[in-house]
C-alpha positions in Angstrom: -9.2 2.3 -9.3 -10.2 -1.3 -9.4 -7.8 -1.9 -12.2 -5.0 -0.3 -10.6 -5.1 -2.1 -7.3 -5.2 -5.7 -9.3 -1.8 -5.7 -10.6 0.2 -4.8 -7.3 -2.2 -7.4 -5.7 -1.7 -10.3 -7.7 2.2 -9.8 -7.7 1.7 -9.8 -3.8 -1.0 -12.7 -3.4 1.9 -14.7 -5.8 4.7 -13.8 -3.4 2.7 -15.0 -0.5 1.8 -18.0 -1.8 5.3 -18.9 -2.9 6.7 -17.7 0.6 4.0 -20.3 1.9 4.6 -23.3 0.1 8.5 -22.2 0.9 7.5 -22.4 4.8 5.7 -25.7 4.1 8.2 -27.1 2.7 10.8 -26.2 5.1 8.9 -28.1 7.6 8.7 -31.2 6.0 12.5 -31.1 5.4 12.9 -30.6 9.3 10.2 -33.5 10.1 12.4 -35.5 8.0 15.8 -35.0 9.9 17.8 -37.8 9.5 21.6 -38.5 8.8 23.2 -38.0 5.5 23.1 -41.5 3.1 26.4 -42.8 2.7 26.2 -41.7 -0.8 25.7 -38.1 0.5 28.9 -37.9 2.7 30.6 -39.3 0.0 30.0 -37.1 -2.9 30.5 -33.8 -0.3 34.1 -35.0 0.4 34.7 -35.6 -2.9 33.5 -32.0 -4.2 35.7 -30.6 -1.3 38.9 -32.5 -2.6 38.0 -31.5 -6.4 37.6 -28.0 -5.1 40.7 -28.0 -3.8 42.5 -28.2 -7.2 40.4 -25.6 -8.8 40.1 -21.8 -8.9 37.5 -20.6 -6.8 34.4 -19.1 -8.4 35.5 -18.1 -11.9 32.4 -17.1 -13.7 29.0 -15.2 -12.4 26.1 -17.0 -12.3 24.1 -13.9 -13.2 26.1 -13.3 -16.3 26.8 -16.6 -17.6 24.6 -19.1 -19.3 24.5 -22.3 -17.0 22.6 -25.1 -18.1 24.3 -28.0 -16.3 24.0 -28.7 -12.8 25.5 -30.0 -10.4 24.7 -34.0 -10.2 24.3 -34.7 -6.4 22.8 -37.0 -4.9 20.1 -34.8 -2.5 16.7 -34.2 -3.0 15.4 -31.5 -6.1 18.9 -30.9 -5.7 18.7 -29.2 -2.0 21.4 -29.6 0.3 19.7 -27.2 3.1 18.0 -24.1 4.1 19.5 -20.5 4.8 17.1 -18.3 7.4 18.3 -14.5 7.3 15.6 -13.1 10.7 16.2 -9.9 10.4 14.1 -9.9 6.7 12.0 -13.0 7.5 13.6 -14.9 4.7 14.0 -18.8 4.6 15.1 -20.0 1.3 16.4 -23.4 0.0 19.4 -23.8 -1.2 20.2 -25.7 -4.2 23.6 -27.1 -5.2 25.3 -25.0 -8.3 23.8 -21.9 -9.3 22.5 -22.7 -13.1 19.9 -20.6 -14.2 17.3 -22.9 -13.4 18.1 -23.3 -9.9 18.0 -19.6 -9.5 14.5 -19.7 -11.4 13.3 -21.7 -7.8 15.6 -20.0 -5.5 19.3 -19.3 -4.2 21.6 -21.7 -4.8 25.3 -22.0 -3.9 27.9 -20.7 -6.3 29.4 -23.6 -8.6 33.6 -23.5 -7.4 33.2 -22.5 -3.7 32.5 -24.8 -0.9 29.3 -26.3 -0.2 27.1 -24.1 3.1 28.4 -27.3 5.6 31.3 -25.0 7.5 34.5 -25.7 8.2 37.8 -23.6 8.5 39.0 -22.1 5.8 36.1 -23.0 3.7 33.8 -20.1 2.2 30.6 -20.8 0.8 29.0 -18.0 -1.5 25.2 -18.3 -1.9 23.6 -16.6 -4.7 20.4 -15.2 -5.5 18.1 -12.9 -7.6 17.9 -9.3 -6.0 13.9 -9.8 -6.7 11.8 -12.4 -8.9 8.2 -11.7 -10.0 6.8 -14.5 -7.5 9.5 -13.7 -4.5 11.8 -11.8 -2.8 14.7 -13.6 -2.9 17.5 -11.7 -1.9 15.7 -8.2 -2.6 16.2 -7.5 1.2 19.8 -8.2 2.0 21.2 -5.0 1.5 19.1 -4.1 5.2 21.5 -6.0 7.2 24.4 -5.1 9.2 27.1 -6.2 11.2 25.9 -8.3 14.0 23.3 -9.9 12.2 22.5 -13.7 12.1 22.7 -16.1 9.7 21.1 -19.8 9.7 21.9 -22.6 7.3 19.8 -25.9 8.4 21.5 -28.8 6.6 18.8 -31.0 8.8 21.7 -33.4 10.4 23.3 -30.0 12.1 22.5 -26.3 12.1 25.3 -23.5 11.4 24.9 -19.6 12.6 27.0 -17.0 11.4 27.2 -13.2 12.0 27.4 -11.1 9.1 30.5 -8.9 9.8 30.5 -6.7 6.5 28.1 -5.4 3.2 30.4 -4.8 0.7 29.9 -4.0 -3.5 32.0 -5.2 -5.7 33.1 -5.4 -9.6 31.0 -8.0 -11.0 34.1 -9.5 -12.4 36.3 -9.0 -8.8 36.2 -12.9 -8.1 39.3 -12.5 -5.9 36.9 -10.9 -3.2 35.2 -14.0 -2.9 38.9 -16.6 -2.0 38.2 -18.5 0.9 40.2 -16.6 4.0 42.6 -19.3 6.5 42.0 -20.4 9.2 37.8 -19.0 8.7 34.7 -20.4 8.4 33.0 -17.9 6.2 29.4 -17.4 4.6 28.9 -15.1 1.6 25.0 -14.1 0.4 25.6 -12.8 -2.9 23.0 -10.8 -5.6 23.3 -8.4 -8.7 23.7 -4.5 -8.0 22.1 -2.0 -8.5 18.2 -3.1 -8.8 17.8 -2.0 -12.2 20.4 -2.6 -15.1 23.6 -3.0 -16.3 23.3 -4.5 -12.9 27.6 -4.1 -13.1 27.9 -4.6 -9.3 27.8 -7.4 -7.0 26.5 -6.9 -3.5 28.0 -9.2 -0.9 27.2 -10.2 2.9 30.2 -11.6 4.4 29.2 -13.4 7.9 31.9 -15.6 9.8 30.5 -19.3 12.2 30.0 -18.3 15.6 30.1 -22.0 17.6 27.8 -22.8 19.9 28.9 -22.8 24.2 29.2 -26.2 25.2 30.2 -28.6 27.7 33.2 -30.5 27.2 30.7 -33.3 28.3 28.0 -32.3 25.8 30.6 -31.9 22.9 32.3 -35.2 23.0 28.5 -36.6 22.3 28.5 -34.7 19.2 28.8 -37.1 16.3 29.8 -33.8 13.9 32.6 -31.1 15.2 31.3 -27.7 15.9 27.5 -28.6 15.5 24.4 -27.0 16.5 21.6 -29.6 17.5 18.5 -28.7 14.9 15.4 -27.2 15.9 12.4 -25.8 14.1 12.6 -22.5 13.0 9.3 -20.0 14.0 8.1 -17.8 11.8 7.2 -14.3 12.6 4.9 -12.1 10.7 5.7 -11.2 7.1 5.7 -7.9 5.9 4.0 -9.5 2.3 1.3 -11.4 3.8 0.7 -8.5 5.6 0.2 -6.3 2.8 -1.5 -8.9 0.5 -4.0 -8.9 3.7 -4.0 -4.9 3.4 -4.7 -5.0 -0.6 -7.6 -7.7 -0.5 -9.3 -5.8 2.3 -8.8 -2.5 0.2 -10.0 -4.4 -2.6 -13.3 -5.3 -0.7 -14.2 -1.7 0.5 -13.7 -0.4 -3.2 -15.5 -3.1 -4.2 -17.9 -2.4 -1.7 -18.5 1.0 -2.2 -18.9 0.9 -5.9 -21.5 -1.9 -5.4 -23.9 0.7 -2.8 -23.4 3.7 -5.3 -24.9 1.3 -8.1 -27.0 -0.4 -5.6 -28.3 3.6 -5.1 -28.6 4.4 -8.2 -31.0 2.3 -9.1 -33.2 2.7 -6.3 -33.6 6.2 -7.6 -34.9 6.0 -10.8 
């Protein structure tokens, strides 16, 4: 019994301890808030005009090898942060989805726009349906229309409602166009959970903008921009059942320890 409660728990006590140093990290990169280095702003608008004069998102990350990523000039790599509430999920996201960056995480699909909003711009975001340490996008399928979506970019904050879960042929890239005149969101992951994995299941949310003042706005130094603010975290169904498992763990540990403890008293 022992034995059979070990596994599950270390898988668990991993994906808490990931989720943790996921959280930690998310803090640090919201205590360090600070405008984008000239460099920065520079290499965004130049992946936006390059995008421009390119197909949108020809190949799938999930099917295709990737080795190369994109070079930019932010940190491991990390451009922001995407906070789904409803599943308790905060995730970085990395910029170009090779296979290593989905490895650590979700990262945004290489030939769409980067997650920093705009009409007619559509970011897709891409992750694992589950990885042995993390969730990842395991959840996503749970929510529904009316849902929110954060992306934390540190210098602004973007919401968005999910306004459709839709599957799709994983070759049907022509579901994934940027729409005019929209500023869309697209969470992306392989369907079903098991193979050929064949499907594609996507979360389409549209940018809700804030309710200002015209006095408030014209401070703004971006258009349409949420002032950041630290996210709270709520409880976690994983830490809650790694806490179940290791306090399982002690009362069969606990138990087998008395009976022997008995035993021996008795002969």
């Amino acid at each position: 019994m022992v034995v059979g409660l070990l596994l599950p728990l270390a898988l668990l006590t991993m994906m808490s301890a990931s989720q943790l140093m996921e959280q930690a990290s998310y803090r640090q990169f919201q205590d360090a808030q600070k405008d984008w280095t000239k460099a920065q702003k520079k290499w965004v608008g130049n992946y936006h005009q390059e995008r421009q004069k390119t197909d949108p998102a020809t190949s799938d990350p999930f099917v295709e090898s990737k080795t190369q990523e994109e070079q930019s000039p932010f940190e491991d790599g990390i451009i922001g942060y995407v906070t789904i509430p409803k599943i308790g999920s905060t995730q970085p996201i990395r910029i170009g989805a090779s296979e290593s960056h989905l490895e650590r995480g979700v990262a945004q699909v290489t030939g769409t726009d980067l997650p920093v909003g705009g009409k007619g711009k559509r970011s897709v975001i891409a992750g694992h349906r589950s990885w042995y340490n993390d969730q990842r996008f395991l959840r996503i399928a749970e929510l529904a229309p009316g849902d929110k979506i954060t992306i934390d970019l540190g210098v602004r904050r973007l919401e968005y409602v999910v306004q459709e879960v839709v599957l799709i042929d994983a070759t049907d890239w022509q579901q994934l166009k940027a729409k005019k005149g929209q500023d869309m969101l697209t969470l992306l992951t392989c369907n079903p959970l098991y193979p050929p994995f064949n499907e594609r299941l996507l979360v389409n949310a549209t940018r809700v903008l804030p309710k200002v003042s015209a006095q408030k706005a014209s401070k703004l130094s971006q258009p349409n921009q949420i002032t950041p603010k630290k996210e709270r975290f709520g409880p976690n169904p994983v830490f809650v059942l790694t806490g179940i498992g290791w306090l399982l763990l002690l009362v069969v540990c606990y138990a087998f320890w008395s009976r022997w403890k008995g035993s021996r008293q008795t002969v």
